[in-house]
C-alpha positions as CSV (number, residue, x, y, z in Angstrom):
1,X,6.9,0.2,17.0
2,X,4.3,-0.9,14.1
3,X,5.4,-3.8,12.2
4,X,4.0,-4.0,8.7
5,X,3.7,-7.1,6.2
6,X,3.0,-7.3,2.8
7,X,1.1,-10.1,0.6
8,X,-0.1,-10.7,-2.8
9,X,2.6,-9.3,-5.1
10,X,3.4,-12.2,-7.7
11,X,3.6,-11.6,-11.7
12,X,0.4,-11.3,-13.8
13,X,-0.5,-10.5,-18.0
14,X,-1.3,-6.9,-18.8
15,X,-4.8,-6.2,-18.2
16,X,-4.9,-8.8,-14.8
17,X,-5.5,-7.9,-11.8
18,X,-3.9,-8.7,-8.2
19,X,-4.9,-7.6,-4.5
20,X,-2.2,-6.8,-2.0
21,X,-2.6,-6.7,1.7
22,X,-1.3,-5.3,4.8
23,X,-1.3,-5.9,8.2
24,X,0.1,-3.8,10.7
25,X,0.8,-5.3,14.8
26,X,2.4,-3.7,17.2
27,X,1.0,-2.7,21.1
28,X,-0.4,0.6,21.7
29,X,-0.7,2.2,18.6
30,X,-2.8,4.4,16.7
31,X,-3.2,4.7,12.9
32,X,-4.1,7.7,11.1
33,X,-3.2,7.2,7.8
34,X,-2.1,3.7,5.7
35,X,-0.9,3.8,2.5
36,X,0.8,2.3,-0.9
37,X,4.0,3.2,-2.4
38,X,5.6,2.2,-5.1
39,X,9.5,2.1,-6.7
40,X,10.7,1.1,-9.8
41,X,14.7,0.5,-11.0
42,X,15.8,3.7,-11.4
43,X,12.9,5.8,-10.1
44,X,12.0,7.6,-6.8
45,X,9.7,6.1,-4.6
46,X,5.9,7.4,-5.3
47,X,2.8,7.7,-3.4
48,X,0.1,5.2,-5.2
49,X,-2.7,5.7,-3.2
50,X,-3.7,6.4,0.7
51,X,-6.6,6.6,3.1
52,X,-7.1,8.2,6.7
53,X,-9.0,6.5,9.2
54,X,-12.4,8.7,7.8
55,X,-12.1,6.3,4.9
56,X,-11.1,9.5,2.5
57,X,-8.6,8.5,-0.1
58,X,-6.4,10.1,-2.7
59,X,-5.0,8.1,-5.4
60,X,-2.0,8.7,-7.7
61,X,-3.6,10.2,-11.3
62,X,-1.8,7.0,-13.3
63,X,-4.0,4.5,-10.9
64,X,-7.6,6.1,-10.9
65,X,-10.5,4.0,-11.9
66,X,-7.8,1.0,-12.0
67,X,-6.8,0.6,-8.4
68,X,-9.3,0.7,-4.9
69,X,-7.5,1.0,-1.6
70,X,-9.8,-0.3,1.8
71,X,-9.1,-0.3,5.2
72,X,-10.5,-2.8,7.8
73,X,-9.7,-0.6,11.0
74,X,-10.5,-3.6,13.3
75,X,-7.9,-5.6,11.9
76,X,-5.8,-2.8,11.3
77,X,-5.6,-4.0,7.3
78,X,-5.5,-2.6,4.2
79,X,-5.6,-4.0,0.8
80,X,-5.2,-2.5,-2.7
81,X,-7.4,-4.0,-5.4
82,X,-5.6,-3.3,-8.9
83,X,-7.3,-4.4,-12.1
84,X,-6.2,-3.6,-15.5
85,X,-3.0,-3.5,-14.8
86,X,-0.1,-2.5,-17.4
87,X,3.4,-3.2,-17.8
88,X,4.2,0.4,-16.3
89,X,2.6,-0.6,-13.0
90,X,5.6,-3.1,-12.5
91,X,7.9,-2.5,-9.5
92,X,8.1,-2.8,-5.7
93,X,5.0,-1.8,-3.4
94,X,5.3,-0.5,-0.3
95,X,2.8,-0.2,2.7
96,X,2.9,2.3,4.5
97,X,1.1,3.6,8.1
98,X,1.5,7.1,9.6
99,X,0.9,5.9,13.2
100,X,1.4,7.2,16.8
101,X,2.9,4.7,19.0
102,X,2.7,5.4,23.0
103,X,5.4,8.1,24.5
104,X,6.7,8.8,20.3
105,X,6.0,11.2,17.7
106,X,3.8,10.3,14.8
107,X,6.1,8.9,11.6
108,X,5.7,7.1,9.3
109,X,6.5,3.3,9.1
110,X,7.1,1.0,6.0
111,X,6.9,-2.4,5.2
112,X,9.6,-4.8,3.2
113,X,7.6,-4.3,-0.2
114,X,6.3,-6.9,-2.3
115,X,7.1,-7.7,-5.9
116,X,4.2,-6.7,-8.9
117,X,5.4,-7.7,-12.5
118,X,3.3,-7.0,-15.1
119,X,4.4,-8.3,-18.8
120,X,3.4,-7.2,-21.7
């Protein structure tokens, strides 16, 4: 199994910024993609931004030139660097890692989510 946890949600002003993290632990696993989600009350769950282990990413068009997604490999970390962030941004984050874990099929695993408020 990989175990995923989350840090750095926490309520900021519109137009502040906040980095999250993730770290992902487990024993004999391999990582091909990590990613952010997020979900607001009342919405479905949506892809914010991702990046394989070539360092490509693809970002969700409401996040582009706002929010940077890394990866540190070694550590098996990634963070998400948001800046100007709005009120619409607000909801739950959720990391996520597409990973192959010895003997079982690549899926995808999630952390708990972390809390981003934005007020107005």
């Amino acid at each position: 199994q990989v175990q995923l946890v989350e840090s750095g949600g926490g309520l900021v002003q519109a137009g502040g910024s906040l980095r999250l993290s993730c770290a992902a632990s487990g024993s004999a696993f391999s990582i091909f993609v990590m990613g952010w989600y997020r979900q607001a009350p009342g919405n479905q769950r949506e892809l914010v931004a991702e990046v394989n282990r070539g360092g490509s990413t693809n970002y969700a068009d409401s996040v582009k030139g706002r929010f940077t997604i890394s990866r540190d490999s070694d550590k098996n970390t990634q963070y998400l660097q948001m800046n100007s962030l709005k009120p619409e941004d607000t909801a739950a984050y959720y990391c996520s890692a597409r990973a192959i874990v010895a003997g079982l099929p690549l899926r995808d695993y999630w952390g708990q989510g972390t809390q981003v408020t934005v007020s107005s």
